[in-house]
N, C-alpha and C positions, 0 to 999 in steps of 0.2 A: 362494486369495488373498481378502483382506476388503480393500474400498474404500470411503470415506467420501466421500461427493459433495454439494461445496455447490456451488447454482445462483444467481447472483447476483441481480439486478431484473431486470435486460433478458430474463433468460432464462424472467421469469416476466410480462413485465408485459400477454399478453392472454392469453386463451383457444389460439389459434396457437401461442404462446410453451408452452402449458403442454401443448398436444401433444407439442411437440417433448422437451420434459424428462421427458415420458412413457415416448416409444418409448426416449429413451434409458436410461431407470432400470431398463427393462421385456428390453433388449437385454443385460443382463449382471447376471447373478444377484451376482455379486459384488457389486455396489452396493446393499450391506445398509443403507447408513445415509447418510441424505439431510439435509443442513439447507438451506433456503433464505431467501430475502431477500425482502424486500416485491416487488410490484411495480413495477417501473422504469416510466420513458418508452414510451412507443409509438412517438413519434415527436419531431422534434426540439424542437417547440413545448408539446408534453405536460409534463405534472409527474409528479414521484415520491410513489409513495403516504404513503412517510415525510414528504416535504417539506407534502404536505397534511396530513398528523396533526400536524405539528408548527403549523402554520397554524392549526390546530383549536384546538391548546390558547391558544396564543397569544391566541384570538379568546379564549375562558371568563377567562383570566387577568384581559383589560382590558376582561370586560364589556359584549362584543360578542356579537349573533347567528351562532352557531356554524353554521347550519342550511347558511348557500350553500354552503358547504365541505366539510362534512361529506357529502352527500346525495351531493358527486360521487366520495369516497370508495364510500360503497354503493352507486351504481348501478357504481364499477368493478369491484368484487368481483362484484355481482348477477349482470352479466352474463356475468363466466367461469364463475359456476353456471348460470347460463341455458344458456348455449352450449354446458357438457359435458355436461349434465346431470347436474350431482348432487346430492346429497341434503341439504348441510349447511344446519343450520336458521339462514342467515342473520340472517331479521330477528329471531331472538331472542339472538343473538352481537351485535348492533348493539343490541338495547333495553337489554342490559347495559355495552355501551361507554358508551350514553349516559345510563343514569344513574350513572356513575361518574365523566363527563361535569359532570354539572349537580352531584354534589357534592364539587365539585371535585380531581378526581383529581392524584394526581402526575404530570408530566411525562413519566418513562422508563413509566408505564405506558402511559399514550395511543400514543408515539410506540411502540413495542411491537405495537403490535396488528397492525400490517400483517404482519409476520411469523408471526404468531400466525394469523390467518383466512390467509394463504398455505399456510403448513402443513395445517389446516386441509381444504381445499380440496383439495390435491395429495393426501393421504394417502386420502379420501374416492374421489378417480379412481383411482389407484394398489391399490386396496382394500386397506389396510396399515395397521399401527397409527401410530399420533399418541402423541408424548410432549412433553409441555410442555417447554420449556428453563429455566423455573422449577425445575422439579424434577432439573434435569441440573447446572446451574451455579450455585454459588452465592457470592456476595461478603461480605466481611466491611462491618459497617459505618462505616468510614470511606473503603469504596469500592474496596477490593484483591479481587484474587479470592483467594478462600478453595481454594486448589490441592488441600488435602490431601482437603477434603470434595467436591471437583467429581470429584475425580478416580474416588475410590469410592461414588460415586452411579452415574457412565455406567458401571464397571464392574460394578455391583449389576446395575443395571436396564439396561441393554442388553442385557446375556450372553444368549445363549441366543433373540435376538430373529432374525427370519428377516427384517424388512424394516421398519424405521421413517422417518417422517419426522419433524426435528425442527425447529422455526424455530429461527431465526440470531438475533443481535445480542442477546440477552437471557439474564439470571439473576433472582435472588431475594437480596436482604438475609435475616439470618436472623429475621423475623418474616414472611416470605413474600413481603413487599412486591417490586415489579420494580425490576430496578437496569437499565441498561442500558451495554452498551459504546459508545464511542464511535463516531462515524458508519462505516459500511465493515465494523461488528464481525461482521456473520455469518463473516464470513472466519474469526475467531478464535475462535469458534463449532468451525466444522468444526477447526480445528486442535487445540483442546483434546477433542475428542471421538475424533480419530482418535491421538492420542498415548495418552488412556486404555484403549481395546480394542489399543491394539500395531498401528495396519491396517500393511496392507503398503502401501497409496497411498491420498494423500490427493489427489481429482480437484477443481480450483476450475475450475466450469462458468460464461463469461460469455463476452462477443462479440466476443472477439478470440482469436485462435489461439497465443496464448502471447506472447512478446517479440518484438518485428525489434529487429535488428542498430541500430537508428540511428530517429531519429523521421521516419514516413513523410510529416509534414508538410515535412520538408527534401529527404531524401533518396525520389527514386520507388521506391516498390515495393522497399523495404530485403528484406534474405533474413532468413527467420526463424532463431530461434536455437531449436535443436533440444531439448540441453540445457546447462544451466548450474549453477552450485556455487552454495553459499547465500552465500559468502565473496563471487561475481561480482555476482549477482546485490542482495547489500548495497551494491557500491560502485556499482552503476549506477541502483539507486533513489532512493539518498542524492543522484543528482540527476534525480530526477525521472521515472524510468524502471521504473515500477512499475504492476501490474495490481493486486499484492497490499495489504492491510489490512498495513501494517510486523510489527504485533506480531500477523498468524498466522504468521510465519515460526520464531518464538522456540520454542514448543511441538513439533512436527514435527520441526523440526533436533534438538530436543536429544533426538530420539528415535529421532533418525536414518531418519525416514519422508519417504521422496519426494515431492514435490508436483508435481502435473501440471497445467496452466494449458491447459483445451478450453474450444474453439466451440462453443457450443449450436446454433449456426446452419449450421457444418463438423464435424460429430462424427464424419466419418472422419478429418481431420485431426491429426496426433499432439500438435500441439500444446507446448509449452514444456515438461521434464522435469526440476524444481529438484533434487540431490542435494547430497550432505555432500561435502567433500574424502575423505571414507575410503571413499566407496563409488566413486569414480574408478578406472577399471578400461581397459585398454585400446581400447574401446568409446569413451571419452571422445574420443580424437582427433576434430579437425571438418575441416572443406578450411579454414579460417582460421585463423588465429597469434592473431587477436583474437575477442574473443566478445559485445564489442558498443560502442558510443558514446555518450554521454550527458552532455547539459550545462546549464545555467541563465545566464539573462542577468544582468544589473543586480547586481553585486559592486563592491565600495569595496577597495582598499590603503591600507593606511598603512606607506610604507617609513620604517624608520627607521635611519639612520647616527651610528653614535659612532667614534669614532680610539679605537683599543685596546681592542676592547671586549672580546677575545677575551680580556684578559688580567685583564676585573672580572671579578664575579660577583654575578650576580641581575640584571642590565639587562633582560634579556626579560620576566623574573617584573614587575619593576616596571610595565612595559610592559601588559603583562595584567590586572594587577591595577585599572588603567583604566577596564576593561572588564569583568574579574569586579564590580568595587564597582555598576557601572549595571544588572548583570544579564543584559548583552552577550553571547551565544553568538559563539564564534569558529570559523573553517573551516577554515583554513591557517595554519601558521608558518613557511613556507621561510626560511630563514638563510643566511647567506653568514660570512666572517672576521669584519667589524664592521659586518653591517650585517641586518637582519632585516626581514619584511613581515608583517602582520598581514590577512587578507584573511575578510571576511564581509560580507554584504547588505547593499547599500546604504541600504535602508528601514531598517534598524536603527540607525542614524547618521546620515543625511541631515540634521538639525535640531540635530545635537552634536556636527558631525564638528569644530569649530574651539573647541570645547573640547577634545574631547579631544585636541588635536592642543596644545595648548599644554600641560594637564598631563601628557602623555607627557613633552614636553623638560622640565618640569620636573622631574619625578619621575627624568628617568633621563640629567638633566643633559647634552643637548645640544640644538643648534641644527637639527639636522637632521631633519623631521620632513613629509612630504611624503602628500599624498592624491591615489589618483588613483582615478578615478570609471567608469563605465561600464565596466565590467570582465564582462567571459565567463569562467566556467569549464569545460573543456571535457576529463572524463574518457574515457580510453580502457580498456578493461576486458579481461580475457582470460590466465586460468592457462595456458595454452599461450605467453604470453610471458615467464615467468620462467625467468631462465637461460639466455635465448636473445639470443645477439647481433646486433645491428646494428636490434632495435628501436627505439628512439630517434631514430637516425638515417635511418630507414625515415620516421617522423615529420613528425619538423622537417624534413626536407629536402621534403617533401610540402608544407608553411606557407607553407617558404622560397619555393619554386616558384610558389606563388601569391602572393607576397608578402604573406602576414599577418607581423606584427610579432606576437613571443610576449614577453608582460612578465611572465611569471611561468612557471616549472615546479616540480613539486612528486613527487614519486616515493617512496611507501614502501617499506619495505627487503619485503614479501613478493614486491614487483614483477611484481604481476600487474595494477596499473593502472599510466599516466603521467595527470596531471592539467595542461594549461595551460592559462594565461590568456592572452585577448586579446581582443581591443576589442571591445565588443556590436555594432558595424557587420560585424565579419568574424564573427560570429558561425556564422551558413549557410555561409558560405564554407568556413570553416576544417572544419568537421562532413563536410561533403564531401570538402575535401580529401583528409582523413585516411580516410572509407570507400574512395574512392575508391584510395588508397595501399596499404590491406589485405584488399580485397573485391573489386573488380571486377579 
């Protein structure tokens, strides 16, 4: 078995940290191929290496003394060399930052570098080869990734490798220059890397033990979700219920390679197991019907009512097109005979919502056109409930119980979530409810 293991910041962000990512890279021959991520936080008050690099440049852009900022960048590095003892020749990796620095470098390269001396670093303790991610990934230039060339680069130059480490979050335009993925991209890093060699699993190492069932700020001590589908796992991030960078999910899945979500700090722990729908196998059963909860506050409706509407055509389209022309992302369309709801973020309309609300009725010619505000959406998630009866009513009768009022339900036809809304005050309540209805 070949596994590709990305270690996120937290997992790297002191000397302790890089022990620990040590013993575990060193405890399983399999983990051929390592990307990691700058270093994170130490602690709650701490910064992100990236967040100071980015501070750094900021400071050169508008002409400001870069030095206070920069120095606390090298003594953080300095002293996980200090402390492991090893050999990489820092202050001449940093006399080259900084004159690249003073004449005035691009952005994605600065913020890059913490990846860059991480790897660096780890590879040197590790005593294993270093491959630049410059030379692994590469983008075209108006900023896409160039798939065809990324792909037979890591398979050129990996093949045949017994143990490398690669930094995260970064490629090369094709003049060499650094491009960089958006924040979070080491993720997408290891995912693109472990689709090109075929691994058998893709390990994403950071400090938490995969997914709970429910956000542990609400519910105590929610049960971990053991494993999950990329299909579950979409509709529960989509609100906000995600460890992962969205788009490392995209690579892996269409390669149909497993993603495992480990504790750097529990690495006995198994941790969260993401799979395709076709590798579901009777092994999938879990002791719940549901596979997890997940929701967001501050949502806007716009119900809108027409008499016979059933019997025009294009009212909805009209209706949309409202909000396609302002450049509006929409959430929901639940429908009824003549009467339909429009449902997305309230910060999106808060300052237009009585505009829009007047060229709806006009455009689609009625009087009836109603907002309502402080809205929760609250999905429930779990391929174990399709085709299974009395779900719903399992549900709602849990809401009812507690008397949350539900002003919206929404259910696709794969029916492995139910989606409703209700008031951002029953927000906790209702989350509970509902774990509480299928979990405890």
């Amino acid at each position: 078995m070949v596994k590709v293991a990305k270690f996120g910041g937290t997992s790297l962000a002191d000397a302790f940290q890089f022990k620990k990512v040590h013993d575990i890279v060193k405890s399983n021959d399999e983990r051929k191929y390592v990307v990691v991520s700058a270093p994170g936080k130490r602690f709650k008050e701490d910064n992100k290496i990236t967040d100071l690099l980015y501070l750094t440049q900021a400071h050169v852009k508008y002409s400001v003394p870069y030095d206070p900022v920069f120095n606390i960048i090298e003594e953080r590095f300095q002293t996980i060399n200090d402390e492991l003892k090893l050999s990489v020749d820092l202050k001449n990796e940093f006399k080259i930052i900084r004159e690249n620095l003073n004449n005035k470098c691009e952005e994605d390269y600065i913020v890059s570098r913490g990846e860059y001396l991480s790897a660096l670093l780890l590879s040197d303790y590790l005593k294993c080869d270093f491959i630049d991610a410059k030379d692994l990934i590469f983008f075209n230039y108006d900023g896409t990734l160039n798939k065809e060339k990324t792909n037979e680069k890591i398979s050129h130059i990996l093949k045949g490798s017994k143990k490398v480490i690669i930094p995260g979050f970064y490629g090369s335009y094709p003049d060499g220059s650094i491009k960089t993925f958006s924040r979070g991209g080491s993720d997408i890093t290891g995912a693109l890397i472990s689709s090109a060699i075929n691994a058998d699993m893709y390990e994403n190492w950071t400090d938490v033990s995969g997914f709970l069932m429910a956000d542990p700020r609400i519910i105590k001590n929610p049960k971990q979700i053991k494993k999950i589908t990329y299909q579950e796992l979409r509709e529960l991030s989509y609100m906000g219920a995600s460890v992962l960078h969205d788009e490392a999910i995209f690579p892996v899945r269409q390669a149909g390679i497993p993603i495992n979500i480990k504790n750097t700090n529990d690495p006995n722990n198994s941790g969260t197991i993401i799979i395709g729908n076709d590798q579901i196998d009777g092994n999938y059963e879990t002791d719940h019907i549901i596979t997890g909860i997940a929701g967001k506050k501050n949502f806007s409706l716009f119900y809108v009512h027409k008499e016979h509407m059933a019997n025009e055509v294009g009212t909805i389209k009209k209706a949309l097109e409202v909000f396609e022309n302002r450049k509006i992302s929409i959430d929901h369309v639940p429908s009824g005979i003549d009467s339909f709801s429009i449902v997305l973020p309230s910060d999106s309309v808060d300052k237009i919502d009585h505009e829009i609300v007047e060229e709806i009725k006009t455009k689609c010619n009625t009087e009836t056109v109603n907002v309502f505000k402080n809205l929760s959406l609250i999905t429930t998630v779990g391929i174990n409930m399709a085709s299974r009866p009395g779900i719903s009513a399992r549900l709602f009768s849990a809401l009812g119980n507690n008397k949350i009022n539900i002003r919206m339900i929404d259910q696709g036809s794969s029916e492995i979530n139910i989606i409703v809304g209700v008031e951002d005050r029953d927000f906790e309540l209702a989350i509970k409810a509902i774990y509480n209805a299928f979990v405890q």
